[in-house]
C-alpha positions in Angstrom: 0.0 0.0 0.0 1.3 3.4 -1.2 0.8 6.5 1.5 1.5 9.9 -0.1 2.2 12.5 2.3 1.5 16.2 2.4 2.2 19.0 5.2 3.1 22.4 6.3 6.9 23.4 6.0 7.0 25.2 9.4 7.2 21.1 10.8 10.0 18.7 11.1 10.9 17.7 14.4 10.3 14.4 15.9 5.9 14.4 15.9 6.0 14.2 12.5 8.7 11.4 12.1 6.9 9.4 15.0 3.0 10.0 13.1 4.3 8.8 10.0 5.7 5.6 11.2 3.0 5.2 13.4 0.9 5.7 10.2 3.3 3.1 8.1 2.5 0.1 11.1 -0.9 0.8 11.3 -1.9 0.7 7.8 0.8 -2.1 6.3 2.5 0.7 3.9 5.2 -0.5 1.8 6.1 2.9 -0.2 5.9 6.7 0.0 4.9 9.2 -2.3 5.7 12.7 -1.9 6.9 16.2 -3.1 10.2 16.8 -4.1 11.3 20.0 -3.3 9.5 21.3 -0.1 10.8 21.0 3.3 8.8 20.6 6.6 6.9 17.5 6.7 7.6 16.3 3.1 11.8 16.3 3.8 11.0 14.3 7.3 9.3 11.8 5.0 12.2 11.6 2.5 14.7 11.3 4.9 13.1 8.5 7.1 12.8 6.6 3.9 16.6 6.7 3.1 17.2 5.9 6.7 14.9 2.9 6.9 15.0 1.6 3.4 11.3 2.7 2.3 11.2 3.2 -1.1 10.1 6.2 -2.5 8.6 7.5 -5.4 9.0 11.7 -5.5 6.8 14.5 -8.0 8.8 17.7 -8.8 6.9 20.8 -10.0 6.4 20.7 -13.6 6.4 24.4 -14.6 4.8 23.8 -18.3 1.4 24.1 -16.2 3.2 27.8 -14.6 0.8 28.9 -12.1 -0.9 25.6 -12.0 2.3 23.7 -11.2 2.1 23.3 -7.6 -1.5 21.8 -7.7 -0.8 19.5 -10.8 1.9 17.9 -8.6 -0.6 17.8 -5.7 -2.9 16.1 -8.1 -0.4 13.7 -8.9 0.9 13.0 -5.5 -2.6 11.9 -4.5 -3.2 9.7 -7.4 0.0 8.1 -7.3 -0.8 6.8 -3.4 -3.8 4.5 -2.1 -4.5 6.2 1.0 -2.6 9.8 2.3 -1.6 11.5 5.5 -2.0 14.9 6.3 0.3 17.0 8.9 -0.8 20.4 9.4 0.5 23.5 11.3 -3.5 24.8 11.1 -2.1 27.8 8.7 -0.2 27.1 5.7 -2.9 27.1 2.8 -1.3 24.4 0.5 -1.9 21.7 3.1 -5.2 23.2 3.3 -5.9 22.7 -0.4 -4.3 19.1 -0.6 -6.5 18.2 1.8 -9.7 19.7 0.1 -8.3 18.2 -3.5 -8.3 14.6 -1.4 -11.7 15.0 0.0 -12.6 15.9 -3.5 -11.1 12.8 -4.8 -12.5 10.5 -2.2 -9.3 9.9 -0.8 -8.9 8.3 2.0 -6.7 10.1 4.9 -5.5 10.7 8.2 -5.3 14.2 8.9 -3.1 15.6 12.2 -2.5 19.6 13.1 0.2 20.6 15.4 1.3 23.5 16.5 5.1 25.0 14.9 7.8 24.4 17.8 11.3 26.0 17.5 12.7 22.7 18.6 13.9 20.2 16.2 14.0 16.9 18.7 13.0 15.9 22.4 9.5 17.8 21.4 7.1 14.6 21.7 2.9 14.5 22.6 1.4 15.8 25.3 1.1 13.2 28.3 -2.8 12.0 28.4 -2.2 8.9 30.9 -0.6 8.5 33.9 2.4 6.4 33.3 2.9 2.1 34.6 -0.7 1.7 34.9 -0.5 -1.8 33.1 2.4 -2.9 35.8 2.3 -4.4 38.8 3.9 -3.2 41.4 7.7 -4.7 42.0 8.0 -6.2 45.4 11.3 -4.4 46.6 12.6 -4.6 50.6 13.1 -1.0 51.6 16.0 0.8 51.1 17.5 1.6 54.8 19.2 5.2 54.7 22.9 5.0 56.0 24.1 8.1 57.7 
């Protein structure tokens, strides 16, 4: 299964890496399509593929269709995948119009919006569960203080 994926530039630290493999497990995906040129959420993509062997398949704008360019290889990017993601900052307006053009297409999709951070790494989700809930507790003696 082919997952083409679209998002804001203003996001590439780790959330995005961890949604999209979360995204590949989930759903079985065996190859990425994506855009060629912008960074953000489309370079995390290309780079986790080189680093874990995911092939690939990129669409570079094709300026014969001038102002149209940048949908066209939208277009294509959607056609060329059998299910997409979406990973938006909630502002950037071509994320906003992939979306529309894969609701329009009757694409299906997983959409997430985050919020920019000026951090590249150690960002991760907010906590929603307390922590060892699952574990039992250990059954250690007491540690004695020494003085």
């Amino acid at each position: 299964m082919k997952l083409s994926v679209h998002g804001s530039r203003t996001l590439s630290d780790e959330r995005v890496k961890i949604l999209l493999l979360e995204e590949i497990e989930t759903r079985g995906i065996t190859e990425i399509v994506t855009h060629g040129e912008p960074d953000g959420v489309c370079k995390v993509a290309r780079d986790m593929c080189r680093e874990k062997a995911i092939p690939l398949k990129l669409h570079f704008l094709n300026f014969k269709y001038l102002r149209g360019a940048f949908e066209h290889r939208s277009i294509d990017v959607l056609k060329d995948g059998d299910r997409a993601i979406f990973i938006h900052d909630g502002k950037s307006k071509g994320t906003s119009n992939e979306l529309k053009l894969a609701r329009k297409m009757g694409v299906p999709y997983s959409f997430h919006e985050l919020e920019p951070t000026e951090y590249k790494v150690s960002v991760g989700f907010e906590v929603t569960e307390d922590w060892g809930k699952d574990l039992e507790p250990l059954d250690m003696p007491e540690i004695q203080k020494i003085a």
